[in-house]
N, C-alpha and C positions, 0 to 999 in steps of 0.2 A: 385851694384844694378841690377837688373833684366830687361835687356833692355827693354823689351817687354811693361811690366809693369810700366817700369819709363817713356815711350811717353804716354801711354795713363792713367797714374796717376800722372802727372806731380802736378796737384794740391790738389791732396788728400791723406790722409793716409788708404791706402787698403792694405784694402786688396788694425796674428799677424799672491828631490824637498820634498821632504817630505815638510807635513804639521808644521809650523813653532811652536815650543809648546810654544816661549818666543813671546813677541811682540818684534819688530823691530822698529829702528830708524825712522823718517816719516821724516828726510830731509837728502839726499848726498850731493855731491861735486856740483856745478853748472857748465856748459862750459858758456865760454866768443866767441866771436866772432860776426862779423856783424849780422846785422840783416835782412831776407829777404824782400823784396819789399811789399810792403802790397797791399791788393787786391784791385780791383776801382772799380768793376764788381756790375750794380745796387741791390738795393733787390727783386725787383719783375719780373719774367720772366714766358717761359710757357717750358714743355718738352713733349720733341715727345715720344706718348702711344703707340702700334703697335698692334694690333688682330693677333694674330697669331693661325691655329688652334693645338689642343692638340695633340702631337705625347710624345710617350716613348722619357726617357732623354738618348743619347747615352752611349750606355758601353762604359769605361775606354778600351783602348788595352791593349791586356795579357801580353806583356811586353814592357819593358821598357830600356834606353839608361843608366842604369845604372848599376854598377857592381851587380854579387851578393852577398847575405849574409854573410858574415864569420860568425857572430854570430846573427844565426835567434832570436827572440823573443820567449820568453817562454810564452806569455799570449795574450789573444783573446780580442776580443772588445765585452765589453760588449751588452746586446741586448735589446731595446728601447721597450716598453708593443709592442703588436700587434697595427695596426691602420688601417681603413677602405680600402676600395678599391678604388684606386685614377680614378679608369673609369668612377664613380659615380659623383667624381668632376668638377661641370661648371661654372665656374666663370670668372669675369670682373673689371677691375678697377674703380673706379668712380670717379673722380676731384674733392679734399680738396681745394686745394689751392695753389696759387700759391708766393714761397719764394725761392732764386736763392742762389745756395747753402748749401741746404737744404741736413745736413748729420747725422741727429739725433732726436728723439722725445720721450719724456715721457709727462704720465697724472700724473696728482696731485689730490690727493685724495679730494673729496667732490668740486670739481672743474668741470665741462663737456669739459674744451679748451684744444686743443693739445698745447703743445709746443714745440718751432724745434728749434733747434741750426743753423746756419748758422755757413759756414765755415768761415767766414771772424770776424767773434764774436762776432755776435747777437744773440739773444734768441728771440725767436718772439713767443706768444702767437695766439693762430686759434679758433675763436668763431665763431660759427655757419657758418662756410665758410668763413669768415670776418678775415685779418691779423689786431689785434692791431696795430694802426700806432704807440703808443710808444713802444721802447722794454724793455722786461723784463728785460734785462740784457745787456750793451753794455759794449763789451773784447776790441771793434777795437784798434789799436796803442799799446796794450800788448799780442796780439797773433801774434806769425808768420803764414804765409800762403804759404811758397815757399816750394816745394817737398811734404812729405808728410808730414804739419805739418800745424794744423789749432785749431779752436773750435770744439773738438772730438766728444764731450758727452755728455748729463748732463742729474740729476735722481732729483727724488724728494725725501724726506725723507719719510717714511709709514706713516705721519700724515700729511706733506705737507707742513710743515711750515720751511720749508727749502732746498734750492735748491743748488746743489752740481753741479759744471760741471770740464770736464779736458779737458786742452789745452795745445800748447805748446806757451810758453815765446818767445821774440824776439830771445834769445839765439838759441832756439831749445830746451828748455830742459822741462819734464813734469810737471806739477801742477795739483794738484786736491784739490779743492776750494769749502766752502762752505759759503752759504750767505742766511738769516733770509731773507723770505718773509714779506714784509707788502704790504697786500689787493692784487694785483694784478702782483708787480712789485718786484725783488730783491733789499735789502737795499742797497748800497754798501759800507756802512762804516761798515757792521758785516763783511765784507770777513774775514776771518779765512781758514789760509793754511790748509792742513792736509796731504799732500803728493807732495812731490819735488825729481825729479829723473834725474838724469844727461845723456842726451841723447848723445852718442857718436859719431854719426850720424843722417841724415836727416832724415829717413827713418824708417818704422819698429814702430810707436812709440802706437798700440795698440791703446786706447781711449774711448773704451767703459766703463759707469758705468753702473750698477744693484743693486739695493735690492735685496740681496738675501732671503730665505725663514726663514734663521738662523737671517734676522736684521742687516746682517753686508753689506756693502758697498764691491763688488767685482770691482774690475780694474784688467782687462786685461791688459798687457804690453807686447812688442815683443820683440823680440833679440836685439836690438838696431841699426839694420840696416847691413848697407853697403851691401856683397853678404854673400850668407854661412854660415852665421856666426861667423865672424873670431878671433871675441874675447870668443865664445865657453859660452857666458852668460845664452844659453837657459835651458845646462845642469849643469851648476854652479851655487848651492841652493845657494850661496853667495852672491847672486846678485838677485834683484828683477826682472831683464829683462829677458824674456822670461818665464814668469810667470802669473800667475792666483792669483791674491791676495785678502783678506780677510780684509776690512779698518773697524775697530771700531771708527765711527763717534765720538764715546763721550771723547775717548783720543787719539782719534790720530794714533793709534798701528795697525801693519797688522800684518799678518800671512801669510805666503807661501800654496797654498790649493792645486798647481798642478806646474810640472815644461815642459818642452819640446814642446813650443810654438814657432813660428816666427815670426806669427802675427796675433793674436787673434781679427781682428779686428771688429766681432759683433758675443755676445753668449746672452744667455738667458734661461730662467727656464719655464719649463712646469709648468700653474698653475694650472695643474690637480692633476698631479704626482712629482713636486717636483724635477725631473730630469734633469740635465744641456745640454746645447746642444752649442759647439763650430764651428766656421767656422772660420779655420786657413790658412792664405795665405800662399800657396806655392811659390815654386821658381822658377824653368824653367818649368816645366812639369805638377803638380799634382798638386788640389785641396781640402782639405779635409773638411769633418765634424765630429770631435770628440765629443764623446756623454759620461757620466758621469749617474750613475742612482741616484745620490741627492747628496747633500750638505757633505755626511758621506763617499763619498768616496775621500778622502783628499788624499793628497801623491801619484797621479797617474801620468805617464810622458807619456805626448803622442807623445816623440821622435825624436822630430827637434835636432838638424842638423842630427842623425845620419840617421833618416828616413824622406823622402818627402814621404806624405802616405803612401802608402802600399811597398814602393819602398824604398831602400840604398840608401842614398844619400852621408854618408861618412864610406865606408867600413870599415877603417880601425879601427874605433872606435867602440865598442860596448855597446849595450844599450838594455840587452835581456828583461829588463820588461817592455820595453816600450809598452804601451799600441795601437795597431792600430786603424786606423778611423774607424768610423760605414758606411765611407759613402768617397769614391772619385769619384771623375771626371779629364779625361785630358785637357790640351789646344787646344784639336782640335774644330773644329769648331768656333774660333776666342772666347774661353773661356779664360781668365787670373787671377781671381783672383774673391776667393767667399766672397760672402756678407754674412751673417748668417741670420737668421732670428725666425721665430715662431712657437711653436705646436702651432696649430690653437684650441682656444676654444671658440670662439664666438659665436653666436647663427643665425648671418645671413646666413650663409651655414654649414645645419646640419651635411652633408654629408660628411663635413670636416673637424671636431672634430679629432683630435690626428694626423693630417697630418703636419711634419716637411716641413716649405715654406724655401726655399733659394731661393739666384739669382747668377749668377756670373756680376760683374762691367761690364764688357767687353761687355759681348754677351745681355745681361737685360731681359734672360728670367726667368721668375719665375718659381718654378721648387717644385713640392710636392715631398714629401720623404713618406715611409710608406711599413711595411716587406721589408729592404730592398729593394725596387722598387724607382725608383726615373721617373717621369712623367711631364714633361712640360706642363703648366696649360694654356698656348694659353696667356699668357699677355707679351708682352717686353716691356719696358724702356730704354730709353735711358740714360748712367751714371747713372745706377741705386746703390744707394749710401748706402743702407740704410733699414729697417724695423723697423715698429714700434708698439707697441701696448697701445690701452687704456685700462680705467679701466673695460670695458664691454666682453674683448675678444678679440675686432674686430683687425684685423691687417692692417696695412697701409705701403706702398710702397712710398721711398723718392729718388729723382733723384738729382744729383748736379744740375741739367739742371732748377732746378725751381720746381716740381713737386710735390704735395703732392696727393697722391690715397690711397684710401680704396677698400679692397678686398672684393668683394658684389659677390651675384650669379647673374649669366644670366641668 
C-alpha cells in the first residue's frame, strides 16, 4: 500500500480489456476473514471551508523517478470538446449540510432531496437544508469500515424507484445491491444482490455507481489493492478488477467497457455531450484524469500498472495502446490522491458550463479543467471526499469531515 496515502486514507477508499460481448457471471469466490472494527464516529459534524484566492493549478515536472519506455504507446488521449476560459470563473462554496462521513450523493428523479451515503452505512436523505432524521437505508454491522473499505456509492435508477448502492461486507469483499423504494425510504426486504466480487485485499476497492447514458449501471473497480499491482488484475480481461463495468440491472449481467485502472474511485458523464471522464488514483507519484469521448468507446486501456499517467511504472511489461491521461498532476504540494468530479452544466455559473471540477483528497482544492488548462477555483476542503450532482446541473462538494457545499458564483 502506498504509505503516503494509507496515513491520510486510513478510512476511506480513495482515491481506482476489451468490451465484454457475452455477459459475465455476477457472483465470485468470497474471502473469509475477521472483520474490521466498525466506526462510532457520530452523524452530524461540521468541515473546515478555506477561501483561497484563484492561482493556475501547478505543472506536473517534466520528469520523473522512473525508468523509461521500452515500448512507448502507439495512441494519444483523446480530446474533451473545447470549454470556456477558466479566468472568467468566480465561485464559492455554500453549506448544504451537515453529515459526518459523507462520501457520495445522487438525486432521484421527480424528487428535489439529495441523498448521501455515509461511510459507516447510512443513506441519509437533504431537504431543503434539513437531514431526515430517519435514514433511507441503514448498512451499519454489514459494512466494514477499516482501510479503505466502507458504503462506497449509491445511484438511483432513471425512474427512481430503485436504489442501488456498493459497499464492502465485513469480509472486505464487494456488493452492489439494489432495493425497491417505497415513499421516501429503501424497502429492505426487496435487497436483491446483483454484483459480488472477491476483494483480495483492503484497498483499491473502487465504489462508485452511475447511470450511464446507454441505461446500464457502470461500477468502477480497482486493481484489488496491496502496492503495484501484484496480481497483474488490472490488465487481465479475466478479472473484473481493475475495470470499468457495464451492470444490466434487469438480469444481472456485465460487461467489460474498459480495462487499465487502479483505482477509479469517482467518474462521471458529461450531460451535455455524453463523454466519460475518470479520475484514477495513482500510486507514489502521479495523479490522473482519464477522459473517454461516450459510452461507444468500449475496449479502451488506460494502462495501470504498466503506466502511472503519463509516466512507466513497469518497464518491463508492455502496453503500446494504452491509452494516456487527458490530464495529470504530481504529489507536490502535499497532493495524494484525485477525487473526480463534473462537467459543470448547471445554470448557477454560466461562465462555467463545460468546465471539468476535480479535487485531490489531500490538498482539497477544487480545481477547474478546460483546453487542457487546469486552474484552482479559490475553494479548499478539508477530506474532501467526493462530488456530486443533482438533477438541475448544480455540483456539490462532499468532505468525510461532515460537509456537504454547493458550488454557487461570488
Amino acid at each position: 500500500m502506498r504509505r503516503r496515502l494509507a496515513a491520510a486514507l486510513f478510512v476511506l477508499a480513495l482515491v481506482a480489456a476489451a468490451c465484454g460481448g457475452a455477459g459475465h457471471s455476477n457472483h465470485l469466490e468470497r474471502a473469509t476473514g475477521p472483520a474490521p472494527p466498525e466506526s462510532t464516529e457520530p452523524e452530524t459534524t461540521t468541515s473546515t471551508v478555506t477561501a483561497a484566492p484563484p492561482t493556475n493549478a501547478p505543472a506536473p515536472p517534466s520528469t520523473a523517478r522512473r525508468p523509461p519506455a521500452t515500448a512507448p504507446r502507439s495512441t494519444t488521449a483523446p480530446a474533451p470538446a473545447p470549454g470556456p476560459s477558466l479566468a472568467a470563473v468566480h465561485v464559492r462554496l455554500t453549506p448544504v449540510a451537515g453529515i459526518s462521513g459523507a462520501l457520495a450523493l445522487a438525486a432521484r428523479a421527480n424528487d428535489g432531496a439529495l441523498y448521501i451515503a455515509a461511510k459507516a452505512g447510512r443513506v441519509r436523505a437533504v431537504r431543503g437544508g434539513q437531514v431526515d432524521p430517519t435514514p433511507v437505508l441503514d448498512l451499519t454491522g454489514q459494512v466494514s469500515t477499516g482501510s479503505e473499505q466502507d458504503l462506497l456509492g449509491l445511484a438511483f435508477g432513471p425512474d427512481g424507484s430503485h436504489l442501488y448502492v456498493n459497499y464492502t461486507d465485513t469480509n472486505g469483499d464487494t456488493h452492489v445491491v439494489e432495493y425497491a423504494m417505497s415513499g421516501g425510504v429503501a424497502n429492505a426486504g426487496t435487497r436483491r444482490e446483483l454484483l459480488a466480487v472477491h476483494q483480495p485485499y483492503a484497498n483499491h476497492n473502487g465504489g462508485n455507481l452511475v447511470f450511464g447514458p446507454d441505461g446500464l449501471l457502470w461500477v468502477g473497480l480497482g486493481d484489488g489493492g496491496s502496492e503495484g499491482d501484484p496480481n497483474n488484475t488490472a490488465q487481465n480481461p479475466n478479472t473484473p478488477l481493475g475495470k470499468m463495468l457495464r451492470l444490466d440491472v434487469a438480469n444481472g449481467q456485465y460487461s467489460q467497457w474498459a480495462l487499465g485502472f487502479r483505482n477509479p474511485w469517482r467518474y462521471s458523464f458529461d450531460r451535455a455531450t455524453g463523454s466519460v471522464w475518470i479520475g484514477d488514483v495513482g500510486q507514489d507519484m502521479w495523479e490522473e484524469i482519464d477522459f473517454a469521448p461516450g459510452v461507444g468507446s468500449a475496449g479502451m486501456n488506460f494502462g495501470w500498472s504498466r503506466f502511472e499517467g503519463n509516466h512507466v511504472y513497469k518497464a518491463s511489461e508492455a502496453a503500446p495502446n494504452a491509452v494516456p491521461p487527458v490530464y495529470e498532476y504530481s504529489h507536490a504540494g502535499g497532493n495524494c490522491a484525485v477525487t473526480g468530479g463534473y462537467v459543470y452544466r448547471g445554470s448557477r455559473v454560466p461562465n462555467m458550463n463545460g468546465v471539468y471540477l476535480f479535487a485531490d483528497f489531500c490538498a482539497g482544492h477544487v480545481i477547474g479543467l478546460a483546453n487542457g488548462q487546469a486552474r484552482d477555483l479559490g475553494m479548499v476542503v478539508s477530506n474532501l471526499s467526493s462530488f456530486g450532482e443533482d438533477a438541475a446541473g448544480d455540483v456539490y462538494v462532499l468532505s468525510l469531515s461532515g460537509g456537504v457545499f454547493r458550488i454557487d458564483p461570488s
